[in-house]
N, C-alpha and C positions, 0 to 999 in steps of 0.2 A: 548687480542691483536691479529692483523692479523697479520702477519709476512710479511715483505718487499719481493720483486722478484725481483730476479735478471734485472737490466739494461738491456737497449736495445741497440745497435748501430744503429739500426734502428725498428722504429716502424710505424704507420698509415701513416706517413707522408713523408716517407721514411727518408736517413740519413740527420743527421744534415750539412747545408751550413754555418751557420752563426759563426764568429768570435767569438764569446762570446759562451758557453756553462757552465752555471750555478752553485750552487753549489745541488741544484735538482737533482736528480741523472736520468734519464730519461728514459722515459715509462715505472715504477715501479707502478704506481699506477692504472694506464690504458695504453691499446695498443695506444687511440685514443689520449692522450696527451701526447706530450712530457715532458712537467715538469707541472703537475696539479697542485699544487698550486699555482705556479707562476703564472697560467694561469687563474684561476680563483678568484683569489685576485684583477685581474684588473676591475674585477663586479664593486666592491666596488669603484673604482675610474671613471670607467663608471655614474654611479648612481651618485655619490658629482657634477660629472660636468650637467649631465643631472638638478637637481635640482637647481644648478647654472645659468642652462642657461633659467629655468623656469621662477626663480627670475628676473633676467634681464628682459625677453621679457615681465614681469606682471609689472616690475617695470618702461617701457619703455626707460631700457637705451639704450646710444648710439650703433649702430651699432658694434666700435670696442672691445666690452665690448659682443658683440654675438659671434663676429671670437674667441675673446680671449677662452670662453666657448665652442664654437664647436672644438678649437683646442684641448683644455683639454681632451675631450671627446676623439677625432682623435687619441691623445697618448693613452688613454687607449687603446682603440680597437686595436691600431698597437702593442702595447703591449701583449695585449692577444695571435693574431696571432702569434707573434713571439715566445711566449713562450711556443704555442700550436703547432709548427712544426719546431722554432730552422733554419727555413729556413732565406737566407741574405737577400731577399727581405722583408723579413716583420723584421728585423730586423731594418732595414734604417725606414720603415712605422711608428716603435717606434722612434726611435733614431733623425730622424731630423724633425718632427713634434714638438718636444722640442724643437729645437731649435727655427723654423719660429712662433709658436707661443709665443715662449719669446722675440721675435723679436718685436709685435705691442706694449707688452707694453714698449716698447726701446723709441718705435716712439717717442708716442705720451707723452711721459714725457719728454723726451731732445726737443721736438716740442713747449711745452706747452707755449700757450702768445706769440709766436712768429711770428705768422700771417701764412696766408694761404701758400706764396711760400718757408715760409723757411719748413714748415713742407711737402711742395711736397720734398724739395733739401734731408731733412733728411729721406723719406722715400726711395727716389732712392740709397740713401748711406747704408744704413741700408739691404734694396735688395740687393746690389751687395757683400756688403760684407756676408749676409748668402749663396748668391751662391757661391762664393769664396771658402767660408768655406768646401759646401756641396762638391763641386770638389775635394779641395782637400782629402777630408774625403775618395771621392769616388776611388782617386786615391793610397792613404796609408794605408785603411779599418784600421788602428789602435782605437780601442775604445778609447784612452785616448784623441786621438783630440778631439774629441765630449763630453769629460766629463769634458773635461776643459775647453771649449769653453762654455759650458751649464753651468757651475756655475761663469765663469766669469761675464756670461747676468745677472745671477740673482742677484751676489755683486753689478753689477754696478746699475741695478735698487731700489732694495734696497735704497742705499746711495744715489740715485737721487730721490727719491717719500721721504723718513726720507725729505730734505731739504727743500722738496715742502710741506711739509707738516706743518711744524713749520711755513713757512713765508707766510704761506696761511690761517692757523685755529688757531684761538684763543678761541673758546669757550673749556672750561677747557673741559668738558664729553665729546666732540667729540676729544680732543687730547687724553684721555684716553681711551678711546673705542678701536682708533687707534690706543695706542702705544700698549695695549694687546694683539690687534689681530695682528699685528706683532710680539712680543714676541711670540706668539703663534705658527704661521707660520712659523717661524725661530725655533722653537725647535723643533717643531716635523720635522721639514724637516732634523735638525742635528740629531735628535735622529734615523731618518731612515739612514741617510748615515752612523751614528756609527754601525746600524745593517748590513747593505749592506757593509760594512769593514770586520766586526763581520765574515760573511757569507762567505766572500771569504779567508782569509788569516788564518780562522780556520775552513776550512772546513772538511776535515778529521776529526775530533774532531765530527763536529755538526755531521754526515752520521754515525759514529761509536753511538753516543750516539741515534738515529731515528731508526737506525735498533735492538738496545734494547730494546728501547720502543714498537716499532712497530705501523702499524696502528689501528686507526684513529690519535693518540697524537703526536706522530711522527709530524707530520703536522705541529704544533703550533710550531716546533724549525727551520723552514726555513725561513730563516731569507729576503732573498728577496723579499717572498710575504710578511712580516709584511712593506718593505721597499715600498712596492706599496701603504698600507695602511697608513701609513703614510704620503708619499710625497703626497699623495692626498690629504687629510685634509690639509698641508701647501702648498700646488698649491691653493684650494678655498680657506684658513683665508687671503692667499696673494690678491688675485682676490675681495675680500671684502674689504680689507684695499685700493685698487687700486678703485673700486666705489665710496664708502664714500668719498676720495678724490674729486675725479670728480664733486661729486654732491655739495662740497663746491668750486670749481675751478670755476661749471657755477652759482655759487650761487644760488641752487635749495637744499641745505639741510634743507629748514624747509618741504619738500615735501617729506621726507623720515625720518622713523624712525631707530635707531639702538638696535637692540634687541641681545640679547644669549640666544637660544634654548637648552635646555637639560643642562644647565650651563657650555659649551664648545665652541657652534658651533656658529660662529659670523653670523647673518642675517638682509639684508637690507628690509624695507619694506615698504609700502606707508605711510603714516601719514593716520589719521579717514579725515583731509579736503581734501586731495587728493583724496581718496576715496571717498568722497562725491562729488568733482567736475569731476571724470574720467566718 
């Protein structure tokens, strides 16, 4: 084992700004990061969206379904920064990227079939109210607006795409494809929030048991980057269940197929006659 060093108050990036400071203990691992695994676990979340957004542009989806995937991406990388220097700018760079990208799929599910101007009325509402949000976030810097703001978006999507889904698909293998890869996305996104709980309100515990072990294993009990790992695989199973959708919403699901790669990972993909006629 390597033995942990001593914390820094400040390191590469000089002191921390940002509100939120970890349960990582900071620049123990390196001068140049302030909390390295947290910082480097967002690769992992980088890459799912990167590959998501492959999919898409091979698959020719819609435009909102590229924003949805470059947003994903956006989080990661604001994520890394912030976690690589703990500074409040790049912590907002993570923080409300969450939210305005959980914002298009708001839109265009509460929009859906409702013709062109009601979906302009719901996007200007949906705008005003994440700027609303962002102000006041900007004026109370409290984390818990933003974390309760950010899982309200996703309950309520949720429970609006489940409704759209049953009164929209009947073929039996595409409601079950769906209901999976929801189960899915919904558990591992709880099973990271029970770790990102785990991490903060047992953290003494976890930094006592890391500096026993010491490095490299150490690593594996911080429990926020496994919560990067995680919420990324249920950000993309969600972002797939929201596709599939779509593609039976414009009635073009016999132009795509539904596959699980590696026996987990939900993937949308041409059909052999799509491919023959692209």
């Amino acid at each position: 084992m390597i033995p942990y060093g001593e914390p820094l108050d400040s390191g590469f990036w000089g002191t921390p700004t940002s509100t939120i400071d970890w349960c990582e203990e900071n620049y123990v691992v390196t001068y140049y990061l302030a909390e390295a695994v947290n910082t480097v676990t967002n690769a992992f979340f980088m890459i799912l969206a990167g590959y998501s957004l492959r999919n898409v542009m091979r698959n020719g989806m819609e435009t909102r379904f590229v924003l949805c995937t470059l947003g994903f991406m956006l989080v990661g990388l604001g994520s890394w920064l912030f976690h690589m220097t703990l500074k409040y700018h790049f912590q907002l760079l993570d923080e409300l990227p969450m939210i305005y990208t959980t914002c298009i799929p708001v839109w265009f599910s509460f929009s859906y079939s409702k013709g062109r101007r009601y979906e302009n009325i719901c996007a200007w509402i949906i705008f005003a109210g994440a700027m609303t949000l962002t102000v006041i976030y900007l004026v109370f810097r409290n984390p818990t607006i933003h974390q309760a703001a950010y899982g309200a978006l996703n309950v309520t999507i949720i429970i609006k795409n489940v409704r759209l889904v049953y009164s929209t698909i009947k073929d039996k293998a595409a409601l079950s494809n769906l209901n999976w890869t929801l189960v899915l996305g919904v558990s591992e996104f709880l099973f990271a929030w029970f770790l990102w709980n785990m991490d903060i309100h047992f953290c003494d515990y976890w930094r006592s048991w890391r500096r026993s072990i010491g490095l490299p294993w150490g690593m594996l009990l911080e429990g926020h980057g496994w919560w990067h790992l995680f919420t990324g695989l249920g950000v993309y199973s969600y972002l797939i269940y929201l596709e599939y959708l779509r593609a039976f919403q414009l009635g073009l699901e016999k132009k795509y197929v539904f596959v699980w790669k590696f026996g987990f990972l939900p993937v949308i993909e041409l059909s052999d006659e799509a491919k023959r006629l692209s």
